[in-house]
C-alpha positions as CSV (number, residue, x, y, z in Angstrom):
1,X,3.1,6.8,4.1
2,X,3.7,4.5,7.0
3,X,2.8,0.5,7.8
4,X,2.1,-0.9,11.0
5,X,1.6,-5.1,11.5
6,X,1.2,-7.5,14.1
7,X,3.8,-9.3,15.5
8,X,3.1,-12.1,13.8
9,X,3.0,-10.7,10.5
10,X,-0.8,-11.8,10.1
11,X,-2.4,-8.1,9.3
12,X,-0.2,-6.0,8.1
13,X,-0.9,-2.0,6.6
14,X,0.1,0.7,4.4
15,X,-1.2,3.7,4.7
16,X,-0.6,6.6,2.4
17,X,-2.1,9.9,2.4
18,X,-1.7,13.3,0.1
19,X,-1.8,15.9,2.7
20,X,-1.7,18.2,-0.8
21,X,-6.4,19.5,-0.6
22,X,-5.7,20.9,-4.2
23,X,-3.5,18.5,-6.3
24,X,-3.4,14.8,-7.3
25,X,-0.1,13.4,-6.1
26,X,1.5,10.6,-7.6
27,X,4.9,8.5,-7.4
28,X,6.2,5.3,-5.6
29,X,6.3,3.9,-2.0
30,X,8.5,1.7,-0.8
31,X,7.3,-2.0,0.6
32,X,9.9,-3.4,3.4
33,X,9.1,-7.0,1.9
34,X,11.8,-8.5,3.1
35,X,11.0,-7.3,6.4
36,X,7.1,-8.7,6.2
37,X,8.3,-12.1,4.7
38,X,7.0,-11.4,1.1
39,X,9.2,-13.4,-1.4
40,X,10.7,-11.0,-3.4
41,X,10.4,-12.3,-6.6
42,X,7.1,-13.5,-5.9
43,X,3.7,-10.8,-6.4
44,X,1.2,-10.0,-3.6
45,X,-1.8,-8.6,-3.1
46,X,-2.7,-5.4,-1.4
47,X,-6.5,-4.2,-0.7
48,X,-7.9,-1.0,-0.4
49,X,-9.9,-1.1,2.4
50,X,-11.4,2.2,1.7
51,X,-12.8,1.4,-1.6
52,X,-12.8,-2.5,-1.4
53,X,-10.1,-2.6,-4.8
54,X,-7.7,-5.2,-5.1
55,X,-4.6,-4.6,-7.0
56,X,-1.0,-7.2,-7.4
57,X,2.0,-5.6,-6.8
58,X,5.4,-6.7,-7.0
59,X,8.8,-5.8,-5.5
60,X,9.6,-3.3,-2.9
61,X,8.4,-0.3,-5.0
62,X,5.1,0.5,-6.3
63,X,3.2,3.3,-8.1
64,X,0.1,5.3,-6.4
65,X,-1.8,8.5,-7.4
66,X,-3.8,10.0,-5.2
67,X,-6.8,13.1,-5.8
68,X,-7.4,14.8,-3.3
69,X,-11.5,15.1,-4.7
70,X,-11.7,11.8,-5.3
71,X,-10.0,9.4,-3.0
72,X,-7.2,11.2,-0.8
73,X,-5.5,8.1,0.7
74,X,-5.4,4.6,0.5
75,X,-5.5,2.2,3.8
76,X,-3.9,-1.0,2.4
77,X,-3.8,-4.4,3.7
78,X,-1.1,-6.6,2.0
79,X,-1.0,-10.5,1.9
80,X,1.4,-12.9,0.4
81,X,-1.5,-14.6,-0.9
């Protein structure tokens, strides 16, 4: 998993992949929050851009599960809003 955002904090994204081609891999990544200005006691909203899903998340750490036959990583792009 990695993120990578502007300067300006105005696109920021998570990207997580299971380099596992047989198993489903689960657990949590971390969110720097602090670091992207997210309130921490606030939720936010991160979008798959692969599959168009949104999902609200809260604090810095958050469960994913990823199948390797079904959807092998997530490209997420997280907003305060």
């Amino acid at each position: 998993a990695y993120s990578k955002a502007t300067d300006d904090l105005s696109n920021v994204l998570l990207v997580i992949v299971n380099l596992d081609p047989v198993s489903t891999q689960s657990g949590t990544v971390e969110v720097p929050i602090e670091e992207l200005g997210i309130d921490p006691f606030a939720p936010y909203m991160v979008q798959d851009l692969l599959t168009g899903t949104y999902y609200e998340w809260s604090g810095t750490h958050n469960y994913v599960q990823l199948n390797p036959h079904v959807l092998p990583a997530h490209i997420f792009l997280i907003s305060d809003k």
